[in-house]
N, C-alpha and C positions, 0 to 999 in steps of 0.2 A: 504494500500500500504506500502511496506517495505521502511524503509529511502535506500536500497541499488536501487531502482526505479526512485527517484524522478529528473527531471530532470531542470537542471539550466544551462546557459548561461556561459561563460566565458567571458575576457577579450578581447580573440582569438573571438570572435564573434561564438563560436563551440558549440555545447550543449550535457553535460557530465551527464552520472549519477555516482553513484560510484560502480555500477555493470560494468560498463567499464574499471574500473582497475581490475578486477577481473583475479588473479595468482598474483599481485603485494599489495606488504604489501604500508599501507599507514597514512601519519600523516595528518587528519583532522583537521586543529584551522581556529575555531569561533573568529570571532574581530569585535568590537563594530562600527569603523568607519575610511574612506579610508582618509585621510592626514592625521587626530591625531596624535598626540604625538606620543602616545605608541604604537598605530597601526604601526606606520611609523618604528618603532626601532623595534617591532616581527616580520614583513615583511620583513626589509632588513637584519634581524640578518636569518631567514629562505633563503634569498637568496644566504646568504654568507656561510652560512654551506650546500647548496642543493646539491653539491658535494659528502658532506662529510655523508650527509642521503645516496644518491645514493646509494654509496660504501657497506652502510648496505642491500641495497636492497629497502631502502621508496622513493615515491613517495610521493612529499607535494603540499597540496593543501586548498586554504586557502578559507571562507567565512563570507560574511556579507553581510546585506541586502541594503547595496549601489546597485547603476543601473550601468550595464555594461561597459557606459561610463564612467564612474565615476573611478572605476575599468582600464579603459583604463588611464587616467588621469593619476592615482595614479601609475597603472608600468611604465609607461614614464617618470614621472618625478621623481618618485624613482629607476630608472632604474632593476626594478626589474625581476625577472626569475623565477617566481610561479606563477603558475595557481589560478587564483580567480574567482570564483561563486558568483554570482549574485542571491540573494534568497529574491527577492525584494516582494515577494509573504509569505514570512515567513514560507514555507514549509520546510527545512531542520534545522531551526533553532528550531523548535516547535517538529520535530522531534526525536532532538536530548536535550530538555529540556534548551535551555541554552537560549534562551529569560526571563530574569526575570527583577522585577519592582527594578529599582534603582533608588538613589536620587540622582539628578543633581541639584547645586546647591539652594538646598531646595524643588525642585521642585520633587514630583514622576513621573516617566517616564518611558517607558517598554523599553529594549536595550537590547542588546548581553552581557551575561556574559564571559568574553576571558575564553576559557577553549579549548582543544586540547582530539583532540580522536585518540588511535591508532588502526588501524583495519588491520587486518590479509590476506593473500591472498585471502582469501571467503568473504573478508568483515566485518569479525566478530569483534563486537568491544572487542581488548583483555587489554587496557589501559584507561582510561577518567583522566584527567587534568583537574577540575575546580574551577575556582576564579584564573587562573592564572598569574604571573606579567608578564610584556612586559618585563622588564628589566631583561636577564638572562635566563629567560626561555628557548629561544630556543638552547642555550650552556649546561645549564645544560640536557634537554632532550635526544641530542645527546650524552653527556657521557651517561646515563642510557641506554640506548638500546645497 
C-alpha cells in the first residue's frame, strides 16, 4: 500500500488519507509527543504561520502516534488550527522511516524522529527534513519555500 492510502483519524474525529489532499501541495511533520516541550512550540509556531503556508498554497498537517483524544487535548488547550493524525497503529510513521530507536534518558526506546516532509500536489515527496529542531524550524521552513 502507498503511504499516499493509508488512513488515520484526526483530531476533527474525520478520517484522512493524504491522497485527499491530492491538487494541494502539502507540509507533513512527524512529532514525537502531544504537550512536550518542543512539540508544543512546532505546533503552535505551525499555527501561527498557517496563514502564511496558505498564501504559498501548503496545507499543514501534523503526526504522531498519540490517540485522537489526546490530539483533541492538545488543540484545545494549545488553541491550535492544524490538522493532526493519529497513527497510533504506526503505519504512517514506518512509512515514512522516521520511527527510530532513541535514548531517553539512558534508556533505549523506539519514538518519532521530528522530521517534516514536503509533498507536491500528487503527493510526491519533493523535500524531507530530518533530525529537525522545534525551535525555529517552522520560521525558517516558510522563508525556504
Amino acid at each position: 500500500m502507498s503511504y499516499l492510502d493509508i488512513r488515520l483519524q484526526a483530531q476533527d474525529k474525520l478520517v484522512y488519507s493524504l491522497r485527499d489532499f491530492a491538487g494541494k501541495k502539502v507540509i507533513l511533520f512527524f512529532y514525537p509527543k502531544d504537550m512536550t516541550e518542543g512539540c508544543t512550540i512546532e505546533a503552535r509556531d505551525f499555527t501561527r504561520f498557517k496563514e502564511d503556508f496558505a498564501k504559498k498554497g501548503y496545507t499543514i498537517i501534523g503526526v504522531s502516534r498519540d490517540s485522537v483524544e489526546s490530539h483533541c487535548k492538545f488543540v484545545e488547550k494549545e488553541e491550535l488550527e492544524i490538522l493532526l493524525l493519529s497513527d497510533v497503529n504506526e503505519e504512517l510513521v514506518n512509512a515514512f522511516e522516521v520511527l527510530k530507536q532513541k535514548n531517553m534518558y539512558g534508556k533505549m526506546v523506539m519514538g518519532i524522529e521530528r522530521s517534516t516532509f514536503i509533498l507536491d500536489e500528487k503527493g510526491k515527496i519533493v523535500q524531507e527534513l530530518r533530525k529537525v529542531s522545534a525551535i525555529g524550524h517552522v520560521q525558517s521552513l516558510l522563508e525556504s519555500l
